[in-house]
N, C-alpha and C positions, 0 to 999 in steps of 0.2 A: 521579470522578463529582461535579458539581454537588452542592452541599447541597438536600434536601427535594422531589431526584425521582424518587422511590421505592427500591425496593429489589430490590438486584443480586448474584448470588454473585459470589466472589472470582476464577472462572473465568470469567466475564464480566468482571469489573472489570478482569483480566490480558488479556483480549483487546482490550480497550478504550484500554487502557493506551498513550499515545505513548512513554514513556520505555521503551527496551529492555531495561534495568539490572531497574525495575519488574516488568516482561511478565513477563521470566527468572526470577527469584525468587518473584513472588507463584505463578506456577502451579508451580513447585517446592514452593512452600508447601504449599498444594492436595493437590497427587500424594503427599507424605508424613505430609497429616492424614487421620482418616476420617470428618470432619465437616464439612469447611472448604468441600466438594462441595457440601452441600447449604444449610447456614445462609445466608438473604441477608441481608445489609448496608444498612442507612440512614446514607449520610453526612451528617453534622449541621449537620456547618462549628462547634459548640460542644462543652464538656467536661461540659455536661446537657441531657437530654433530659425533654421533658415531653410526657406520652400520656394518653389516656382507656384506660383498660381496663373490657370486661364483665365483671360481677359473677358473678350466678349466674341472672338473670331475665330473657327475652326479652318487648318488647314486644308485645301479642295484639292482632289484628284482632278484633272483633265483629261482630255482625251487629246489622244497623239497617234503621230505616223511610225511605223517601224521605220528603225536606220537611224532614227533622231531624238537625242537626250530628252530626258522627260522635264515639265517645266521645274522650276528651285521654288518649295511653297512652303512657307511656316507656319505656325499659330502664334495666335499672340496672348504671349505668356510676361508673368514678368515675375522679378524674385522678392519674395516679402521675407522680412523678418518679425518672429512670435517671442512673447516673454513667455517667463512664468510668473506665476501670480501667487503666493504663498497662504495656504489655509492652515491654519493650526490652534493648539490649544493645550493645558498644560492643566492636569489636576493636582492639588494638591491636599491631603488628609494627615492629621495627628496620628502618626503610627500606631499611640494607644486606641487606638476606635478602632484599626486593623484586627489588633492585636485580645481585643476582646471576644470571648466564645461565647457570650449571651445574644449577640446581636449577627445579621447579614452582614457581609462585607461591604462597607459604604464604596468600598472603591470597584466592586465590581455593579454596582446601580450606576455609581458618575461614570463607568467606562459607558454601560449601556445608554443612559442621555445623549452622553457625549457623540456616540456613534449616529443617534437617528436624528444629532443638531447638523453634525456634518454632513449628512445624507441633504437633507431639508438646506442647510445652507449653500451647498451647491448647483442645486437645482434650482433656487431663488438665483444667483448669478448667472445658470446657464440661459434662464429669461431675460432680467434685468441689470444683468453687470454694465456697468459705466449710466446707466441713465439713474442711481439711488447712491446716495452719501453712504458709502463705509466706513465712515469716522476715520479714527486715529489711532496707530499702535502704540507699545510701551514706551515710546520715546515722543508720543506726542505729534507725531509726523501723519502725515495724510495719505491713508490706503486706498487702494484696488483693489476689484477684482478682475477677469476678464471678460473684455465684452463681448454682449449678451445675443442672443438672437435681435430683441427690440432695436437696442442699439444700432446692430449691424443692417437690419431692414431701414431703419432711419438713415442710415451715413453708406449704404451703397457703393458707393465709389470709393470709398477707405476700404474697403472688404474683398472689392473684385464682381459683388455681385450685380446683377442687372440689374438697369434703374426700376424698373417693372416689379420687383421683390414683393411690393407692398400692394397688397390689391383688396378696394374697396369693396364689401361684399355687396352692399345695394347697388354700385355702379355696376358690376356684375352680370346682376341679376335683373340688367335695362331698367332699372330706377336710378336716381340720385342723390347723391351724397349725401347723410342724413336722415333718407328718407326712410319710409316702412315698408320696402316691397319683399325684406325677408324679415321676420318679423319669426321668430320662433320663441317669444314669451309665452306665461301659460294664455295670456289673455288672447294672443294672435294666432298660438300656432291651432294649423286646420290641413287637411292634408297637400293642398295645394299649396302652403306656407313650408310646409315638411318637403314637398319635393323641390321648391325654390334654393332651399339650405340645401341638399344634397348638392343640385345643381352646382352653387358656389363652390363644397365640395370637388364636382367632378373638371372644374374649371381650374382650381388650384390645382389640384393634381394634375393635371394636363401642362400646366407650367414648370413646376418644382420636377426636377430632373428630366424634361424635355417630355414628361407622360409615363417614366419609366419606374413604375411602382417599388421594384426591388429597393431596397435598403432604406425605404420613405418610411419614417415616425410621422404622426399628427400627435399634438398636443392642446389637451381643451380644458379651458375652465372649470371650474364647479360647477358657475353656472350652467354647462352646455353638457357637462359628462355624466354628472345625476342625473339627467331629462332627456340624454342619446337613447336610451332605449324606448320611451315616450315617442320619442320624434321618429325613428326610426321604422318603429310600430307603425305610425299614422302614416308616413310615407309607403308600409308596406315594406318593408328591406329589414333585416337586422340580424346582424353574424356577431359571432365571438371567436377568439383566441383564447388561450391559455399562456402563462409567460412563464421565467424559469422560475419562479415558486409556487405556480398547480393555479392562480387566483385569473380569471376568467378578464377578459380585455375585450373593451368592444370592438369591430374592425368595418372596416367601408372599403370597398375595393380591392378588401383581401391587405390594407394598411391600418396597425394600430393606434386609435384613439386612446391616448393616457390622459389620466387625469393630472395635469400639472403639479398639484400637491400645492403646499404652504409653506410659507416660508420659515413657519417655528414650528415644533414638533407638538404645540399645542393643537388638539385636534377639532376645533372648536370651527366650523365651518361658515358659521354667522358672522364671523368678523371678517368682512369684506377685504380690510388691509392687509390681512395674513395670507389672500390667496397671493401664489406664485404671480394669478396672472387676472385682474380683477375685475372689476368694471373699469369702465373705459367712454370717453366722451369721443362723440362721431370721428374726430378727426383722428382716432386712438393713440391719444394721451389719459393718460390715468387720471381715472376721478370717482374712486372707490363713495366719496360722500353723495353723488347724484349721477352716477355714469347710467347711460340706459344703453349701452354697447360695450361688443369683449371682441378679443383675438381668437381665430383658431393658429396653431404654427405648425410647418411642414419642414421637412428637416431630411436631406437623404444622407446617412452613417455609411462610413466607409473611408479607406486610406485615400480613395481618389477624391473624398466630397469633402461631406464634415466629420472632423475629429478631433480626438483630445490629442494633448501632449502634456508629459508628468516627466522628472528629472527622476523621480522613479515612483513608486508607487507607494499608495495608502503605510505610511508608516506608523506604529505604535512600540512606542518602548515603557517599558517599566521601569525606571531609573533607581528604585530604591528608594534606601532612607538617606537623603539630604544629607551628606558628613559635615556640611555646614554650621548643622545647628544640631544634629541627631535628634530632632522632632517629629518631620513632616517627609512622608512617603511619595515622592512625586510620579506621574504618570502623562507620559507629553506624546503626543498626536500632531501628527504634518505630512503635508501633501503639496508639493510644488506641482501646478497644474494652470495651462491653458486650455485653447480651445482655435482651433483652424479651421477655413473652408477655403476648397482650392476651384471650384468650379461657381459661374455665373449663379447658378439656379438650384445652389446646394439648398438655399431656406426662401420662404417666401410666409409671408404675414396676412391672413385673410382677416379683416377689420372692419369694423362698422355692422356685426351681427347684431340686432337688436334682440336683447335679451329679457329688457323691462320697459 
């Protein structure tokens, strides 16, 4: 995609795509994230991006006399500047393993890895970028990625959005903080417990784009998206969707619940640390060893709301055989990619669900 003409999901951008190498990967990409569906893309063609974002004040109409200039009224906007944050990775194989006709190609399994670790690793940043150590690159220096939804609900005022973002679900639901008045474990939930979570549900939604459902993701745990249909049931409500690969998405208000997914492409669901977005202690900070609370997150996609930004898109090359050493066949993968929101009430953090 041209730089600076608008903004396109990655499932688009793979259909778009002339390169077939591209097409094959980027929508692998896609099918093995549970974000990468909906975030759209501004390619930049540069490694920064500069934006107006709204504050917290819309400009008002008045009412006036005929004969007399109308009053002078702004918003209040101001201009941010976005990086990019570099994902990448680089395979390398003895050209004799290639090169032999007894066995699969080891380098079209590592592309395939490789493809559902980038998937799985971007979606782990698009939760928790800046609040988890990215170690260090090849030169020993200390990484990023870009920050996360958590993050940006935590630091509010660095983001643009409303101090409000973050909302307690038991305070919510006229309990307090801490407490059990939504309680959707298997041990609590009952259907007056199932219509309380909705409730919070329908409260978040009412804030996260002003009430205005279109272009609104939700994003749920394991714990809460294995047991949506459960809950759902009990409360008496329960819709699906379908997404672009036919596999069936639960919805609330006509807005899809995805499941967050994990942060390594291991699919092992018990290991608490691997979810995206995991247990959580009341005041939701992470504490996958003894958390008895999760996040739900609400997210409205769109050029005007939240989006990506890539200096271009999912790239894979095949570089050959190494004339360095004529040994080793390399295969290198990168993606220069942020993430923007330009409106108060683009995401908001529903927290303190008791879970267990």
């Amino acid at each position: 995609m041209a730089a600076g003409t608008g903004t396109i999901t990655q499932v688009q951008a793979a259909r778009l795509a002339t390169n077939d190498i591209d097409k094959t990967i980027t929508m692998a990409v896609v099918k093995a994230s549970t974000v990468l569906e909906d975030v759209q893309f501004r390619t930049t063609g540069s490694r920064q991006y500069r934006f107006y974002r709204a504050v917290d004040s819309l400009p008002q109409h008045k009412w006036s006399n005929f004969n007399v200039t109308h009053p002078i009224v702004r918003g209040d906007i101001e201009t941010q500047d976005a990086e990019m944050f570099l994902l990448g990775a680089q395979i390398q194989i003895d050209d004799k393993y290639l090169r032999d006709k007894l066995i699969e190609s080891p380098l079209a399994l590592n592309i395939d890895m490789l493809t559902k670790a980038l998937a799985h690793k971007y979606t782990d940043a698009f939760f928790n970028g800046w609040n988890k150590d990215e170690g260090v690159d090849q030169n020993n220096n200390p990484v990023k990625s870009f920050p996360g939804l958590a993050y940006r609900c935590n630091n509010p005022a660095d983001f643009g959005l409303a101090a409000t973002c973050k909302l307690d679900a038991q305070v919510v639901a006229g309990g307090t903080a801490g407490g059990t008045t939504v309680d959707i474990s298997f041990a609590g939930i009952n259907q007056s417990k199932a219509q309380l979570f909705e409730y919070t549900m329908d409260y978040a939604l009412s804030v996260v784009n002003g009430g205005d459902n279109s272009g609104v993701a939700s994003y749920a745990p394991r714990d809460i998206w294995v047991r949506l249909p459960h809950i759902m049931r009990t409360a008496s409500s329960f819709a699906t969707m379908k997404d672009s690969f036919g596999r069936d998405v639960p919805t609330y208000s006509g807005v899809p619940v995805r499941d967050c997914g994990v942060v390594t492409p291991v699919r092992d669901f018990t290991v608490l640390a691997n979810r995206s977005i995991g247990r959580e202690n009341t005041d939701g900070t992470r504490n996958d060893a003894s958390g008895t609370t999760t996040s739900l997150y609400y997210a409205v996609h769109g050029p005007n709301n939240l989006y990506g930004i890539q200096q271009f898109g999912i790239e894979n090359k095949d570089l050959g055989l190494d004339p360095t050493n004529g040994v080793f066949r390399n295969f290198m993968s990168q993606w220069p990619n942020g993430l923007v929101n330009r409106q108060p009430w683009d995401i908001v953090r529903l927290f303190d669900l008791k879970i267990a």
